[in-house]
N, C-alpha and C positions, 0 to 999 in steps of 0.2 A: 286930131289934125295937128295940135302942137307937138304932140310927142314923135308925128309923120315930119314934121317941119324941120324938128331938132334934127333927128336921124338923117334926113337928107344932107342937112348942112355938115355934119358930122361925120359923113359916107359912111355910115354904119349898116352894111347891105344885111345882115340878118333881122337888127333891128326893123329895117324899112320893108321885108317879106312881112312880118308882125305886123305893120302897120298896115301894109295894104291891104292883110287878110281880113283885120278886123274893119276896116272901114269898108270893106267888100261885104262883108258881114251885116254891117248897118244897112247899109243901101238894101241888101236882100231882105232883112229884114223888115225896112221901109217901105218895098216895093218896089223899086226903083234898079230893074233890072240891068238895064244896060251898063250904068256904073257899079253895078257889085260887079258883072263879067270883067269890063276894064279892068277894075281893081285885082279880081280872082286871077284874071291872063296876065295882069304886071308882077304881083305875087310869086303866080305861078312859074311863071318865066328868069325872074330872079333866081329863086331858089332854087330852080334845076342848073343856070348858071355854077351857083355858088355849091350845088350837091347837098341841100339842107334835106333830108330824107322827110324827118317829121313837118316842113311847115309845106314841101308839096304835098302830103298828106291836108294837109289842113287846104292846101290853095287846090287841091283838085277836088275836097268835100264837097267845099262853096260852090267851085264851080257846077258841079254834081246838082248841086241843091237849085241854082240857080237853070241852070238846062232842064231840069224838072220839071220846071214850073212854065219855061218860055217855050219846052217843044220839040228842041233839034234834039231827034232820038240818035243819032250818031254820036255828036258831043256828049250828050249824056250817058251814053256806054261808055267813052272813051275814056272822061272822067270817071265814073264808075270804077271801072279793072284799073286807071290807074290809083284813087285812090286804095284799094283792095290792096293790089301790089304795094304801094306805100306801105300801109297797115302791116302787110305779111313781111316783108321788110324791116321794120322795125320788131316786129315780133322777133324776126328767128337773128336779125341782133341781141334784144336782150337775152335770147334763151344762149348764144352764141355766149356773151358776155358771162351770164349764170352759169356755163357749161366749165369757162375758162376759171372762174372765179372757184367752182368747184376741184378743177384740176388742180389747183395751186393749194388750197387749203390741202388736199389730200397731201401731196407732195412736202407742205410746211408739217404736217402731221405725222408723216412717214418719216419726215425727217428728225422729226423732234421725237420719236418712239427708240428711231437707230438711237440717237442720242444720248438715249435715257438707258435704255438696253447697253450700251455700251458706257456709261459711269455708272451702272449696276455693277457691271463685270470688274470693272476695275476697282470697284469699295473692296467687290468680291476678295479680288487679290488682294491688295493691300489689309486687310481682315487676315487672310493668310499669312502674309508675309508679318504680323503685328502676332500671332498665335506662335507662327515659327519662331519668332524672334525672344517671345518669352519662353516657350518651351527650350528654347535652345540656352538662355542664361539661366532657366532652375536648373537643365541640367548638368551645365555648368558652376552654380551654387551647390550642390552635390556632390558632384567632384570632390570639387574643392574643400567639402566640410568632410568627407570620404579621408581625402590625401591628410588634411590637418588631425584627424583623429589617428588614423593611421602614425600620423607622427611623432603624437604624443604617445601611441601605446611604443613605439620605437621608441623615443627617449626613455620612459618609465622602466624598459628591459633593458636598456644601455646602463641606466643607474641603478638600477639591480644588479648587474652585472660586475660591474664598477664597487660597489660595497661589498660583492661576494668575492671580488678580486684583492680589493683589500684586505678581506677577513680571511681568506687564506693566505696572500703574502705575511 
């Protein structure tokens, strides 16, 4: 009743569906039918206001619970299907939520495989382009010790050449 007191003062309307169910609760469970109903139908009537799915579930059990026991076979079907529907309501939410939660992770997964697949490919090339790029200065280093030797056997015959020109002039 204090924590029903606070909530009131505080307009805290989900909190005060909480309160009325569980003081709806007590009274049922005390025996004290009329005021668990009150409490279960003020409950009740809140949270369909406000759309709280799960605490009409809870405010239409009570009620369920309490029509049970007092009689009115009407109200207690009524509550009944609608606690069920609650129930089935929150079910194929979470399975809703679970279905969504699964879609995404696929999607972040798919996403993150492209990703990977694709800086594979590109080490790939770069890997290439780092192979080409030394093959391409050895055989350039080759060349070049190619042309350099070449050169010197060109000098070596120019100074040959050169001493047998002299020794015939």
């Amino acid at each position: 009743k204090k924590a029903f007191n606070i909530r009131k003062e505080a307009n805290l309307k989900k909190g005060l569906v909480s309160s009325y169910i569980n003081i709806g609760a007590y009274y049922l469970e005390k025996k004290k039918y009329l005021m668990a109903m009150s409490f279960g139908g003020k409950a009740l009537g809140l949270a369909k206001d406000i759309g709280l799915i799960n605490q009409i579930k809870f405010a239409s059990e009570l009620l369920y619970n309490t029509y049970k026991i007092t009689g009115p076979v009407a109200k207690t079907l009524k509550m009944h299907e609608l606690y069920i529907e609650m129930r089935d309501s929150i079910i194929n939410i979470e399975k809703t939520k679970a279905f969504v939660q699964k879609e995404v992770e696929y999607k972040y997964n798919k996403k993150l495989a492209l990703e990977d697949a694709k800086h594979k490919a590109e080490m790939k090339q770069q890997k290439l382009y780092l192979y080409s790029g030394i093959g391409g200065l050895i055989l350039m280093l080759l060349l070049a010790l190619v042309l350099y030797r070449n050169n010197n056997i060109k000098k070596q015959s120019n100074d040959l050449l050169r001493s047998k020109n002299q020794l015939i002039n």
